[in-house]
VMD Tcl script that draws the C-alpha trace (Angstrom):
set ca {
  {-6.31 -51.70 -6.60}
  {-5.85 -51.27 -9.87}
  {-4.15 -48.22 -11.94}
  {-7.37 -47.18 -13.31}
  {-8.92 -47.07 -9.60}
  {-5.98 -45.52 -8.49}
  {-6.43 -42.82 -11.50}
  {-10.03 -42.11 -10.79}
  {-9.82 -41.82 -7.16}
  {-7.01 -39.53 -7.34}
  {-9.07 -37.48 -9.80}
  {-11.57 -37.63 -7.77}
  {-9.72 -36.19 -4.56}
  {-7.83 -33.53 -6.08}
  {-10.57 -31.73 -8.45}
  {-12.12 -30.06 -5.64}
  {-8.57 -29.13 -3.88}
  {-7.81 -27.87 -7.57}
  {-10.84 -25.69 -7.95}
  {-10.11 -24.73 -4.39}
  {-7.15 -23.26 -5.35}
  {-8.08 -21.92 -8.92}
  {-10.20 -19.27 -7.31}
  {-7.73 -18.01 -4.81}
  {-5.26 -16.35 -6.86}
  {-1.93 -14.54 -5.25}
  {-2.72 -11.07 -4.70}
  {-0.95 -8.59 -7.06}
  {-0.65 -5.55 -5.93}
  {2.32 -4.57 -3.58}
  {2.65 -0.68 -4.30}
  {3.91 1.56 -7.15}
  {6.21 3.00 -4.86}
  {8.16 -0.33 -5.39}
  {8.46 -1.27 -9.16}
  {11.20 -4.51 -8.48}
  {8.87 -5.99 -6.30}
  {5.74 -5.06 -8.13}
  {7.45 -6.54 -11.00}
  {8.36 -9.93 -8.80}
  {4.44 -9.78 -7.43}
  {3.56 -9.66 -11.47}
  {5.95 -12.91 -12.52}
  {4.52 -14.83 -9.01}
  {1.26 -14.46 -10.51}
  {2.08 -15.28 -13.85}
  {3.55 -18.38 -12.23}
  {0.14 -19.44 -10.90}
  {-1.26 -19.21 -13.74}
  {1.08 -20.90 -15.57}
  {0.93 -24.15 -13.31}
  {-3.08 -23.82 -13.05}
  {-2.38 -24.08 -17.19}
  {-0.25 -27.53 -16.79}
  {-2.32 -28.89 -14.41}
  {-5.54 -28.87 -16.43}
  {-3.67 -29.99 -19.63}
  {-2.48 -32.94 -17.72}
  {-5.92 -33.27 -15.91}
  {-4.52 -32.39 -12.75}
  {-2.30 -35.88 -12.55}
  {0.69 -34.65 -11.08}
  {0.21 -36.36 -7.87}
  {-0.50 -32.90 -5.83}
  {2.96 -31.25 -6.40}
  {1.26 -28.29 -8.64}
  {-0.92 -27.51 -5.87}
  {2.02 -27.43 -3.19}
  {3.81 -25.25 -6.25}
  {0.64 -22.88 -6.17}
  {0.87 -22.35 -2.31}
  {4.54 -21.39 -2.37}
  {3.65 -18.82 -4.86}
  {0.64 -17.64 -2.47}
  {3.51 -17.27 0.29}
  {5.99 -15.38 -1.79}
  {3.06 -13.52 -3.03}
  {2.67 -12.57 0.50}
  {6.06 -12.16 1.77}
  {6.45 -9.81 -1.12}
  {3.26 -7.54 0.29}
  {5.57 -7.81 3.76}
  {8.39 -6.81 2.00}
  {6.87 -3.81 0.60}
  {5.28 -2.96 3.46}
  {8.43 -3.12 5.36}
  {9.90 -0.55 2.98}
  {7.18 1.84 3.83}
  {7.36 2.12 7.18}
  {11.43 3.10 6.80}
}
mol new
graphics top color blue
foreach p $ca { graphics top sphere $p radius 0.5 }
foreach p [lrange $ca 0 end-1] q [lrange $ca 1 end] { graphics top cylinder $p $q radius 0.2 }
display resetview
């Protein structure tokens, strides 16, 4: 195959899984009762965005590893919502 195939097909697969992703941002909003992990919630989302930004200006070639970069910042985005959630019931 050669690296033009390879470069189209891999276009190809990860568009969708891109656009997939692009629409489910982290959530933001972990309480004002909690203003360090607001502020973490605030820079985890600023992350995403940040990598959705390199991935289109490299046309989403970075063989999937922004993607796997966008769901660890979906977890923390989560485990931050836990976190502050956990707070609230002490």
């Amino acid at each position: 195959m050669s690296k033009l195939t390879a470069l189209v097909m891999s276009v190809a697969l990860a568009t969708p899984i891109t656009i997939a992703c692009a629409r489910n941002p982290p959530k933001t909003n972990v309480g004002h009762r909690h203003p360090n992990l607001n502020a973490a919630q605030e820079l985890v989302l600023k992350a995403f965005y940040k990598v959705e930004a390199a991935q289109k200006a490299n046309e989403y070639d970075l063989d999937g590893h922004a993607a796997k970069a966008k769901e660890a910042l979906r977890v923390a985005s989560d485990e931050l919502k836990l976190a502050a959630q956990a707070a609230n019931r002490k």
